[in-house]
N, CA, C and O atoms as CSV, one atom per row, in Angstrom:
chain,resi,resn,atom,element,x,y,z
A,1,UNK,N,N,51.771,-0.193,-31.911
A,1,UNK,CA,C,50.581,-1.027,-31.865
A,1,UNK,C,C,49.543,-0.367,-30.959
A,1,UNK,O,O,49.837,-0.240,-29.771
A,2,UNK,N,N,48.523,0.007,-31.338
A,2,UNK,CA,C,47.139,0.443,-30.524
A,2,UNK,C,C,46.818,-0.230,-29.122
A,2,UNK,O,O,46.623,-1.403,-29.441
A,3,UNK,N,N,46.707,-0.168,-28.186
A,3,UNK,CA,C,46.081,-0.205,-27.172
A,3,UNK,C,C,44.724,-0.831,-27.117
A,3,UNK,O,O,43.729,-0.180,-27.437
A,4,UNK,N,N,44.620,-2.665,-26.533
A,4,UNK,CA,C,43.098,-2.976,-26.909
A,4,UNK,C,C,42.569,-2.807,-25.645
A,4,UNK,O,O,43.427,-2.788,-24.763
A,5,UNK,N,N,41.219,-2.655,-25.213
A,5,UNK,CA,C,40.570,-1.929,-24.390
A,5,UNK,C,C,39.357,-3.218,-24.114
A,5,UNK,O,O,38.459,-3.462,-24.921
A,6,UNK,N,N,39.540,-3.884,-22.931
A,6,UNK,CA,C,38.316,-4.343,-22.705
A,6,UNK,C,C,37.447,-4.197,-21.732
A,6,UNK,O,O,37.756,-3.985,-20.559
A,7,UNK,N,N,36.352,-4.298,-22.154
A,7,UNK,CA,C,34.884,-3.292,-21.986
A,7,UNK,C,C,33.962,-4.484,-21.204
A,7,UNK,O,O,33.870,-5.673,-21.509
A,8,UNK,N,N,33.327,-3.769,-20.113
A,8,UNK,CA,C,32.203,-4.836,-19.412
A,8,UNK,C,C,30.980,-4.562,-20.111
A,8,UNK,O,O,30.577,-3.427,-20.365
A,9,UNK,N,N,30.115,-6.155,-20.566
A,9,UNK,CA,C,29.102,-5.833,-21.444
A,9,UNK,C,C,28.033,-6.425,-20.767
A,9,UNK,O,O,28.545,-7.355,-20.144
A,10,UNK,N,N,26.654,-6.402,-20.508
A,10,UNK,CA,C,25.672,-7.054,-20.358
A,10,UNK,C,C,24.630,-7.310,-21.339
A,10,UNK,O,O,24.014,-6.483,-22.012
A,11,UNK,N,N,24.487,-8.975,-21.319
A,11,UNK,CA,C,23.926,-9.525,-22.639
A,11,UNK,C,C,22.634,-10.027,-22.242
A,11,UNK,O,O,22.649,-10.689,-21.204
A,12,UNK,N,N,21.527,-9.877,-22.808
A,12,UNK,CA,C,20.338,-10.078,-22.308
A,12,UNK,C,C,19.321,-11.106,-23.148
A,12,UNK,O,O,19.672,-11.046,-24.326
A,13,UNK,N,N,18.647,-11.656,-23.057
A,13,UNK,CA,C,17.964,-12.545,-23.863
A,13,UNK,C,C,16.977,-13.547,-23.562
A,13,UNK,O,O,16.495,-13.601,-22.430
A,14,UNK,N,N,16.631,-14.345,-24.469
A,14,UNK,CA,C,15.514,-15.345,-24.196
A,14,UNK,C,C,16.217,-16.922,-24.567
A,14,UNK,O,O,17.135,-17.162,-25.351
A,15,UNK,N,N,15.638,-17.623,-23.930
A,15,UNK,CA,C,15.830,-19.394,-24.107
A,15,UNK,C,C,15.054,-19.651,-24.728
A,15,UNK,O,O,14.122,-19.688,-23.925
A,16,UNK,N,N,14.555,-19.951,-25.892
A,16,UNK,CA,C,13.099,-20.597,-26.223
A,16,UNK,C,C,13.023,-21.826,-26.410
A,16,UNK,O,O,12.220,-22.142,-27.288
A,17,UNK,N,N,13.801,-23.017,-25.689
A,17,UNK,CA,C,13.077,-24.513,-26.132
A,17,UNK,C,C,11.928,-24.973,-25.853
A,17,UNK,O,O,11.216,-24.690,-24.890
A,18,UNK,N,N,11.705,-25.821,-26.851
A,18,UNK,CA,C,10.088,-26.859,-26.649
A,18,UNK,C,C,9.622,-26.930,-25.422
A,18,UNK,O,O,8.579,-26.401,-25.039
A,19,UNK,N,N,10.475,-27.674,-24.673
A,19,UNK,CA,C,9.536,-27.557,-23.004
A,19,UNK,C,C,10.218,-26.490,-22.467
A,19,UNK,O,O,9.905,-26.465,-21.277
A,20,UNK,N,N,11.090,-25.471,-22.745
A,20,UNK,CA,C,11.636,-24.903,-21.602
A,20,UNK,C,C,11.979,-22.941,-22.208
A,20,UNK,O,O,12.841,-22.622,-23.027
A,21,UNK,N,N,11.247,-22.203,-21.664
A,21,UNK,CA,C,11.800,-20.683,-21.935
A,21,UNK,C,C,11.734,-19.822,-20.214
A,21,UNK,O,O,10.878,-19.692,-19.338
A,22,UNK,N,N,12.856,-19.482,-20.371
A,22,UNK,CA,C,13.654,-18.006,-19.635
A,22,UNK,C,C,14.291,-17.098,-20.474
A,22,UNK,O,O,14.789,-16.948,-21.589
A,23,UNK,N,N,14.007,-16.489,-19.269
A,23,UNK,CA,C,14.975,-15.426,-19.807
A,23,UNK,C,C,15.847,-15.316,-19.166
A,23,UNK,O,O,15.594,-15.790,-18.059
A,24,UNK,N,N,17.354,-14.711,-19.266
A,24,UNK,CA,C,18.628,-13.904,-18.817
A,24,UNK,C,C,19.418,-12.933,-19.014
A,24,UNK,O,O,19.568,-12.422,-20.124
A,25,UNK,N,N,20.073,-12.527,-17.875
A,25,UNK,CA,C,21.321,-11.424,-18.296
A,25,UNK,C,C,22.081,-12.473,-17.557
A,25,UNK,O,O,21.761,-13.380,-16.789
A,26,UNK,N,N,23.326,-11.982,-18.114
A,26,UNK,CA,C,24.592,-12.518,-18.512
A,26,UNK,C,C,25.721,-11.213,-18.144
A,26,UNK,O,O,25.440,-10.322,-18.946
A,27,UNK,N,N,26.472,-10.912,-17.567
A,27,UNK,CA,C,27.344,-10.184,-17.531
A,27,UNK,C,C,28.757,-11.116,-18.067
A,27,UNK,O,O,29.058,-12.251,-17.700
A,28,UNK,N,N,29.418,-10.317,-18.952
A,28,UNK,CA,C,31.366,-10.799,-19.583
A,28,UNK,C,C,32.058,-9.670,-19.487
A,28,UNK,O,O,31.661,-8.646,-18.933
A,29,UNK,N,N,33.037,-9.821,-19.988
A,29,UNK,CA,C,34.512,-8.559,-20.353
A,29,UNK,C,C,34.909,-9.462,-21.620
A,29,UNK,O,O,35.310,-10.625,-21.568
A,30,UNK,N,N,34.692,-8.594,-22.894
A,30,UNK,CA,C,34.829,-8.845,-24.059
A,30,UNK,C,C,35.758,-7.104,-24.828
A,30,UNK,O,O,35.901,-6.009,-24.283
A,31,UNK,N,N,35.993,-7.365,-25.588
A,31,UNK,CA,C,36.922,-6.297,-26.009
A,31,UNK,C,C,35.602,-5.475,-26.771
A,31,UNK,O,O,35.365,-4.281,-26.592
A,32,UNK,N,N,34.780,-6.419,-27.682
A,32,UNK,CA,C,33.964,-5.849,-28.643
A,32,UNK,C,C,32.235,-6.231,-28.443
A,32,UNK,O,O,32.138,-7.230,-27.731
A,33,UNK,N,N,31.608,-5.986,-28.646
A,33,UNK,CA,C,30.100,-6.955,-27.996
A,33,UNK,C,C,29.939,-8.023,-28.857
A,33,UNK,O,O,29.652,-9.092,-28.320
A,34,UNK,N,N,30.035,-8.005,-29.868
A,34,UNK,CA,C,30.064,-9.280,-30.833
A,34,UNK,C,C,31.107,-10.724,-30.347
A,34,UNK,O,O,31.029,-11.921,-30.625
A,35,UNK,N,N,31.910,-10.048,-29.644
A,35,UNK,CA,C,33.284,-10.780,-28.571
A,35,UNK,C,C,32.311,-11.393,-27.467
A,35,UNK,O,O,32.318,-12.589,-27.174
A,36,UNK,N,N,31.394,-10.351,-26.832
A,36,UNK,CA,C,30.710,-10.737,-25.456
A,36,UNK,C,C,29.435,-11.703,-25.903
A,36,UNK,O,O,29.498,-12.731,-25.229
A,37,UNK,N,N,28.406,-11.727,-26.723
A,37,UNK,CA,C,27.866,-12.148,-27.456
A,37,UNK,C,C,28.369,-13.913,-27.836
A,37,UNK,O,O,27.700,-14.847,-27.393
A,38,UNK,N,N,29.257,-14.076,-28.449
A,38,UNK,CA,C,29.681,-15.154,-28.927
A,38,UNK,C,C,30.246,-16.043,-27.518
A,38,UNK,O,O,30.519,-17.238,-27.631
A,39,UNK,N,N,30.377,-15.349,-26.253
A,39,UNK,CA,C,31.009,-15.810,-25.371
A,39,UNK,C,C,29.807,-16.131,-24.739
A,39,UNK,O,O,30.037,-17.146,-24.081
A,40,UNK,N,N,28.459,-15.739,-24.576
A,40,UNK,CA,C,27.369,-16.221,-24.093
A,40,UNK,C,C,27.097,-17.354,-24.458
A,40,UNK,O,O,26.895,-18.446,-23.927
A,41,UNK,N,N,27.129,-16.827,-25.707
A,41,UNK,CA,C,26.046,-18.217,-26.470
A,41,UNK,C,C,26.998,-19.592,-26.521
A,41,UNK,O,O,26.406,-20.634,-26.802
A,42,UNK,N,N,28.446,-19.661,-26.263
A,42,UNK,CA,C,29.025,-20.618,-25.888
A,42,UNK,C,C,29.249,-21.087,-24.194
A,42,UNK,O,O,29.582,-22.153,-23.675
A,43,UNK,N,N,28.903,-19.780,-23.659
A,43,UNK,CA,C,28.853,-20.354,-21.995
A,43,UNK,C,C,27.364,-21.067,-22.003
A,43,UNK,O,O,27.299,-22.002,-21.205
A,44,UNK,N,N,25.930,-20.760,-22.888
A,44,UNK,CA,C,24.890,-21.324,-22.285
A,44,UNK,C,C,24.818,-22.928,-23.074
A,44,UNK,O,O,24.221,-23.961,-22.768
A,45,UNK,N,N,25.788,-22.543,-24.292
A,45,UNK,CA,C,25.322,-23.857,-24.876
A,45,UNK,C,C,26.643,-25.135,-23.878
A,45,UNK,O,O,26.315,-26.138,-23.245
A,46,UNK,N,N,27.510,-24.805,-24.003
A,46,UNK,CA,C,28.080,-25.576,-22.735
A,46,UNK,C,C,27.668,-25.904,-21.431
A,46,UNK,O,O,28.023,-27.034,-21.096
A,47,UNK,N,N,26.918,-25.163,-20.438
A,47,UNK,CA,C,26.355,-25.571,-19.356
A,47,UNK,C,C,24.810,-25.945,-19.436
A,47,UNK,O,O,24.203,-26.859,-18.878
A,48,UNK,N,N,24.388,-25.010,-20.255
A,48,UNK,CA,C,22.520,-25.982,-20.395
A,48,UNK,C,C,22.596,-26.818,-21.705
A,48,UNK,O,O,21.789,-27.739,-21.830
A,49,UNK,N,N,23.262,-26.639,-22.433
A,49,UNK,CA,C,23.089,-27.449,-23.854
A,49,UNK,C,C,22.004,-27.230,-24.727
A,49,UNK,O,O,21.236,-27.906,-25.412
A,50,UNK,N,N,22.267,-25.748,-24.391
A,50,UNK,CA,C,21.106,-25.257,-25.601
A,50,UNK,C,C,21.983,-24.744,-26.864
A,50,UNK,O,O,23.120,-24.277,-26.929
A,51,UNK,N,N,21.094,-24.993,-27.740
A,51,UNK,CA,C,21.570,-24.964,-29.068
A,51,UNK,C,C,21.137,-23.691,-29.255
A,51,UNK,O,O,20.156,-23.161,-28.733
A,52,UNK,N,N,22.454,-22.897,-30.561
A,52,UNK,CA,C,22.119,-21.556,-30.730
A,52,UNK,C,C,20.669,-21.263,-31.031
A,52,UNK,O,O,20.190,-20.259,-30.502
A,53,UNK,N,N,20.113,-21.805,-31.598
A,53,UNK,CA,C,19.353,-21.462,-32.627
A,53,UNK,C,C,17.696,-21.128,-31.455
A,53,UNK,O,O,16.941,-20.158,-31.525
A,54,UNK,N,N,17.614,-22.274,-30.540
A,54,UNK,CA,C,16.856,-21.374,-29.333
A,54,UNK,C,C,17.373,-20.181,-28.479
A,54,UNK,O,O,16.594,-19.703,-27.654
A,55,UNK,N,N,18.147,-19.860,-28.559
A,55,UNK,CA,C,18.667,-18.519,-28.123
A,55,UNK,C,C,18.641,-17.175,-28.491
A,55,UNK,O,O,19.430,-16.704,-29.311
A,56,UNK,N,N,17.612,-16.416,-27.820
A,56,UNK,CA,C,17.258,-15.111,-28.511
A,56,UNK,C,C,17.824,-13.707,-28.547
A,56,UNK,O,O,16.932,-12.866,-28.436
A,57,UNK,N,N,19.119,-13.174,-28.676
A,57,UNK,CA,C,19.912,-12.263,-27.870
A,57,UNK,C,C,18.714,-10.869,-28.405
A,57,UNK,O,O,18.244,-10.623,-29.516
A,58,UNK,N,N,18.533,-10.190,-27.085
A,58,UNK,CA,C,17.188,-8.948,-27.212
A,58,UNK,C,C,17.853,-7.824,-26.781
A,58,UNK,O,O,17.193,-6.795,-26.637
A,59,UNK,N,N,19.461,-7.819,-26.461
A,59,UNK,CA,C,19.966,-6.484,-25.926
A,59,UNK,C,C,21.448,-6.949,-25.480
A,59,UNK,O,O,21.767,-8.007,-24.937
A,60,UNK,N,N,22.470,-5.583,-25.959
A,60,UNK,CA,C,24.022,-6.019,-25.658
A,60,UNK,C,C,23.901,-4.661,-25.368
A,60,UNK,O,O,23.221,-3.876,-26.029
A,61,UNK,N,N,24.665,-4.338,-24.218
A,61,UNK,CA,C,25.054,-3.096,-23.730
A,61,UNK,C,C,26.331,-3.121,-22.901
A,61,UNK,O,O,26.858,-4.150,-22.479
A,62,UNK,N,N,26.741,-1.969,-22.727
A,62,UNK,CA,C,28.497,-1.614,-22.166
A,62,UNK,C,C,27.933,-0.694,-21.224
A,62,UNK,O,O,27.355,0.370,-21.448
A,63,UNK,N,N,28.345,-1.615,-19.463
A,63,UNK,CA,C,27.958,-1.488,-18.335
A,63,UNK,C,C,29.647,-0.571,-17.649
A,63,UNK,O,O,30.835,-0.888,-17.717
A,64,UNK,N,N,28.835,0.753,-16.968
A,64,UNK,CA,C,30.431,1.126,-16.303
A,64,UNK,C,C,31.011,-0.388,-15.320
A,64,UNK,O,O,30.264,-1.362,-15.223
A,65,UNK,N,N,32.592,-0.369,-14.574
A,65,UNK,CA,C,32.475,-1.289,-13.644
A,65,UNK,C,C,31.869,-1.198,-12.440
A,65,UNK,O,O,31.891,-2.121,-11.627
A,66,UNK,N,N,31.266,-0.045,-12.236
A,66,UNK,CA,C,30.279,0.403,-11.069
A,66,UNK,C,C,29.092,-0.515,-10.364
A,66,UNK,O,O,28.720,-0.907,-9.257
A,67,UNK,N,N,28.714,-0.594,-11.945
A,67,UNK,CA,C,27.023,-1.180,-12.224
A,67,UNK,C,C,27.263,-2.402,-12.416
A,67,UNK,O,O,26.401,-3.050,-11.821
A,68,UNK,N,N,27.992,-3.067,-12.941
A,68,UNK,CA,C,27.922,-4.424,-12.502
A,68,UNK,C,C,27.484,-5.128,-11.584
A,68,UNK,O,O,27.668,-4.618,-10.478
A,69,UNK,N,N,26.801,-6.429,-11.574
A,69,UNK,CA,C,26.082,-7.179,-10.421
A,69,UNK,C,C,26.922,-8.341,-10.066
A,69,UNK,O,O,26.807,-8.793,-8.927
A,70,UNK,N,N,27.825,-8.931,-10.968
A,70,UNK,CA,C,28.644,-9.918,-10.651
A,70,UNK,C,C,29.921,-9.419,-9.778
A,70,UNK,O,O,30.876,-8.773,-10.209
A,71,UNK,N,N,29.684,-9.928,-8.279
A,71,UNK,CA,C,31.264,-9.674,-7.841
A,71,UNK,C,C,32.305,-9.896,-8.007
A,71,UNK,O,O,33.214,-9.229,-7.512
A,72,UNK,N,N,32.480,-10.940,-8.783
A,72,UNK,CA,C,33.725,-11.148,-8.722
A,72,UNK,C,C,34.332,-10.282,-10.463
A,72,UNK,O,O,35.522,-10.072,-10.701
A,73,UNK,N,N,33.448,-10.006,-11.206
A,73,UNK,CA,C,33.590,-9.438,-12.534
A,73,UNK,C,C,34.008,-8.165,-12.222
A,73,UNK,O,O,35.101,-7.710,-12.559
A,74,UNK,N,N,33.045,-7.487,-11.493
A,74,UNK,CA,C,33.280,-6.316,-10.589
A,74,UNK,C,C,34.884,-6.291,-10.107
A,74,UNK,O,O,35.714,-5.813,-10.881
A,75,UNK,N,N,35.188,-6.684,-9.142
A,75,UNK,CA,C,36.712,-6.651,-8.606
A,75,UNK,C,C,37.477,-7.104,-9.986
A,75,UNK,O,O,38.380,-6.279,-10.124
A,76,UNK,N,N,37.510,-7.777,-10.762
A,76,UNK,CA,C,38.175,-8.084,-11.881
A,76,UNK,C,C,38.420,-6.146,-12.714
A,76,UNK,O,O,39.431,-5.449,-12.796
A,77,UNK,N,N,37.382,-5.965,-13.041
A,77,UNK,CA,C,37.066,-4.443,-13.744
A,77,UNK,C,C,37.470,-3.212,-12.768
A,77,UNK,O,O,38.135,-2.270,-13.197
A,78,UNK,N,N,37.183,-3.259,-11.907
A,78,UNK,CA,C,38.077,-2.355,-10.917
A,78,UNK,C,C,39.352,-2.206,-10.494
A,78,UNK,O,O,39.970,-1.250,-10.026
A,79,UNK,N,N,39.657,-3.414,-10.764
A,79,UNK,CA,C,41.455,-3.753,-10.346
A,79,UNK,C,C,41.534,-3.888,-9.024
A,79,UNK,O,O,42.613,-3.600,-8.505
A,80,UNK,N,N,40.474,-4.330,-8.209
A,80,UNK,CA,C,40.839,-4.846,-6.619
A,80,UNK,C,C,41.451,-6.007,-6.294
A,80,UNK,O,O,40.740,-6.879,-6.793
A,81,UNK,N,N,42.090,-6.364,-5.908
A,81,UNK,CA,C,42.965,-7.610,-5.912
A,81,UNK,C,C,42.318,-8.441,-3.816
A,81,UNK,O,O,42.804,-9.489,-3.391
């Protein structure tokens, strides 16, 4: 059996509701970006309750664990305990 490999991704995008637009990055550990992706858009629609469909994804990229900004994602991807 192959070896699955998961990858730190940073997901970037826009909010666009009626009264309300931001923007964000998002840092996950997803195996695939379509993995990291689908895990956004269910972390924002669970904590702000935005619906996909205002949600603009404008960039998915695969961050070394170096560059990461989240600490605790960071020590997760490094293996620091």
């Amino acid at each position: 059996m192959a070896e699955v490999k998961v990858r730190n991704f940073r997901v970037e995008g826009i909010i666009n509701k009626p009264n309300w637009k931001t923007k964000f990055r998002k840092e996950v550990r997803a195996i695939r970006p379509e993995d990291a992706v689908e895990k956004v858009l269910m972390d924002l629609g669970s904590k702000h309750r935005v619906k996909r469909c205002h949600i603009k994804i404008l960039n998915v990229v695969e961050v070394p664990p170096e560059e990461l900004k989240d600490p605790v994602l960071r020590k997760v991807a490094l293996g620091e305990t």
